[in-house]
C-alpha positions as a Markdown table, in Angstrom:
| # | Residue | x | y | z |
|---|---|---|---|---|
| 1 | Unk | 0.0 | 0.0 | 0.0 |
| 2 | Unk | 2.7 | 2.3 | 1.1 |
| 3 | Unk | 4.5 | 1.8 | -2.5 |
| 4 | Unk | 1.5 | 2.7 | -4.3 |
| 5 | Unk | 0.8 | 5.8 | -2.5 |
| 6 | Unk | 4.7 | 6.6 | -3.4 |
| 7 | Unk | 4.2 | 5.7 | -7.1 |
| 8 | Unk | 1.1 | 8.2 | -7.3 |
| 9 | Unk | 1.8 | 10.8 | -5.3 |
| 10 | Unk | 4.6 | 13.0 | -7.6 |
| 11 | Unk | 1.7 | 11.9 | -10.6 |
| 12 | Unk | -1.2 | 13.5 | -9.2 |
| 13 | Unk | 0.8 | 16.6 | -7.5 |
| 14 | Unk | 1.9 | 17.1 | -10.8 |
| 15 | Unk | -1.4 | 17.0 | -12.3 |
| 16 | Unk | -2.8 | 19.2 | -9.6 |
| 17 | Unk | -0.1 | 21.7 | -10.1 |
| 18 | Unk | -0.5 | 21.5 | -14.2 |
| 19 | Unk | -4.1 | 22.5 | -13.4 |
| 20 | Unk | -3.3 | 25.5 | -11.3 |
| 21 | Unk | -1.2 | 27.0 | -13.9 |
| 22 | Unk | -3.8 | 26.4 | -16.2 |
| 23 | Unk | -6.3 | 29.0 | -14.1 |
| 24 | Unk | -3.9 | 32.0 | -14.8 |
| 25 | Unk | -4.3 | 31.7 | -18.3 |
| 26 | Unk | -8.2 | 31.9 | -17.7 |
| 27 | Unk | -7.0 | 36.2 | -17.8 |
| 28 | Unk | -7.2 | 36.0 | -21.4 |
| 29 | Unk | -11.3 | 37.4 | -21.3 |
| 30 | Unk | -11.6 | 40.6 | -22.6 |
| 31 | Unk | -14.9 | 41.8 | -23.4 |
| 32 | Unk | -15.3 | 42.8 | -27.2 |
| 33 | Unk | -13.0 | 40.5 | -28.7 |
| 34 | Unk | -13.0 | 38.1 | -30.8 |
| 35 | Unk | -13.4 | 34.2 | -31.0 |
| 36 | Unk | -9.8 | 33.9 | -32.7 |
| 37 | Unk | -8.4 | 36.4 | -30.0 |
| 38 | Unk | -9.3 | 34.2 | -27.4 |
| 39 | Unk | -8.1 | 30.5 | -29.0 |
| 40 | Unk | -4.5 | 32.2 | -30.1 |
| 41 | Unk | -4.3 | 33.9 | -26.7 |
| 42 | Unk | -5.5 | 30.8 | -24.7 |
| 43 | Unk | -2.8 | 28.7 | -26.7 |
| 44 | Unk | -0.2 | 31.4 | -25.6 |
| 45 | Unk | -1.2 | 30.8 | -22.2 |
| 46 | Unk | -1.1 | 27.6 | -22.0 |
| 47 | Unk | 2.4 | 26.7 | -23.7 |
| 48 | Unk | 4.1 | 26.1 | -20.5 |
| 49 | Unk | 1.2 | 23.5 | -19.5 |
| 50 | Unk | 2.1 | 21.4 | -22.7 |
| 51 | Unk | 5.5 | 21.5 | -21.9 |
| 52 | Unk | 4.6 | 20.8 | -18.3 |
| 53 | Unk | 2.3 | 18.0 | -19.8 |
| 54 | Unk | 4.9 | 16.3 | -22.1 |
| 55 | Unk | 7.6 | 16.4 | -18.9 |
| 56 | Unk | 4.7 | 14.1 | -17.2 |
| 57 | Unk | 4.0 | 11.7 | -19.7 |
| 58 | Unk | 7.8 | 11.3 | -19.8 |
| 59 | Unk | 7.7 | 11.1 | -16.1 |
| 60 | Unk | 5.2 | 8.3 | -16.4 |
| 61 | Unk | 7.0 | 5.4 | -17.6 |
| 62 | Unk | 10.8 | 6.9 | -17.5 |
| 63 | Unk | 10.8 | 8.4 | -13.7 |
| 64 | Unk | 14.7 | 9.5 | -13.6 |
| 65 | Unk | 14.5 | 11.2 | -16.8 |
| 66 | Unk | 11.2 | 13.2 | -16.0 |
| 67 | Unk | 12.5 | 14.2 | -12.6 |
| 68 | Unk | 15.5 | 15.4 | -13.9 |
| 69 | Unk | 13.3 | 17.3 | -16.9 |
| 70 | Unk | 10.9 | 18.8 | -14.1 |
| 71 | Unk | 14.0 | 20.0 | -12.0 |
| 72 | Unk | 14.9 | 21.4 | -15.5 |
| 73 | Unk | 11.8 | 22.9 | -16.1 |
| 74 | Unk | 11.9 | 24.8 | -12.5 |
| 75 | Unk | 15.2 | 26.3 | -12.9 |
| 76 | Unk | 13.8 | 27.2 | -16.4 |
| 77 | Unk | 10.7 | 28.8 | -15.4 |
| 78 | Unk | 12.8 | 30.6 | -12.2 |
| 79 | Unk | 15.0 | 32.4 | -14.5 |
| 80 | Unk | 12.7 | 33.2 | -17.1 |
| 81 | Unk | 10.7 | 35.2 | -14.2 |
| 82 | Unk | 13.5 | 36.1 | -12.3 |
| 83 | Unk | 12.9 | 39.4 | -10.3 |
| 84 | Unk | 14.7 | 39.9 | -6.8 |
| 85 | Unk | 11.9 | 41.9 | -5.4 |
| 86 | Unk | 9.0 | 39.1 | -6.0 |
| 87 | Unk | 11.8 | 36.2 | -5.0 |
| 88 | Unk | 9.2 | 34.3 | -2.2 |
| 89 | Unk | 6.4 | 34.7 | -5.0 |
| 90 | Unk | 8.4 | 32.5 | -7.5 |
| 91 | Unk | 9.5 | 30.5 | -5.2 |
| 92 | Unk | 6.1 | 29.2 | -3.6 |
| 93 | Unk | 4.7 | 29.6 | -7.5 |
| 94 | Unk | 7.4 | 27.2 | -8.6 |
| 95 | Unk | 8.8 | 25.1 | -5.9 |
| 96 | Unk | 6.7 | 22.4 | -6.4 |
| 97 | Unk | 8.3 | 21.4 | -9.6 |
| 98 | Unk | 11.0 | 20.9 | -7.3 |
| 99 | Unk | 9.5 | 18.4 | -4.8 |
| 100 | Unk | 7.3 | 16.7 | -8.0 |
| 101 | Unk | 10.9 | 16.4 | -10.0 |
| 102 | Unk | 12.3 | 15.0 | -6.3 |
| 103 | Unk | 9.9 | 12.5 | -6.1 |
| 104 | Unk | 10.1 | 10.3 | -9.7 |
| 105 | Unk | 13.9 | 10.8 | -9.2 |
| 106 | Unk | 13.2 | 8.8 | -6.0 |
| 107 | Unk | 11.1 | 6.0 | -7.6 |
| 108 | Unk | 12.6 | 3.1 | -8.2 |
| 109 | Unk | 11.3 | 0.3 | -10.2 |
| 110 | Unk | 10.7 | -3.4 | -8.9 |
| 111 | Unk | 12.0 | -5.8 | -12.1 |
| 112 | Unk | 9.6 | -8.4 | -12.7 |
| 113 | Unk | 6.7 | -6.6 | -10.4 |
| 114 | Unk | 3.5 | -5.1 | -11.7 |
């Protein structure tokens, strides 16, 4: 029991967290535009959430390689937003990849076990 709690934990926290970034991009709604405005600017949004989602499927079946992407993908996303004076924002905004990327590096895989 305690190994499967281990094996989904970093999955659903990272599927939490995907959907959380997902609500800032719900900023796009402007009233007066268009229908195209709003797919193009959604799609903008939401680019780091495919990334984010790719790094997960990866994670899925090859753990060490998508920790090691997610621990990637914070120290991408930290100093693509870097700003001293907001420092505790980004970190409590990306620290979880931290602790998710943590986690599948942690996993280890039983041979011959389902």
């Amino acid at each position: 029991m305690n190994k499967r709690i281990f094996y989904w934990f970093p999955r659903v926290l990272a599927i939490l967290y995907i959907l959380f970034l997902a609500l800032f991009a719900l900023d796009v709604f402007i009233p007066g535009k268009d229908f195209l405005y709003y797919i193009v600017a959604l799609f903008m949004h939401l680019i780091p959430n495919f990334v984010l989602l790719t790094i997960l499927t990866i994670a899925w079946k090859h753990e060490r390689i998508g920790g090691a992407l997610f621990l990637v993908a914070f120290a991408v996303l930290f100093s693509m937003f870097w700003d001293r004076s907001f420092l505790w924002l980004q970190l409590l905004l990306f620290s979880p990849l931290v602790l998710i990327g943590i986690l599948f590096l942690l996993q280890r895989k039983e041979v011959g076990k389902k």
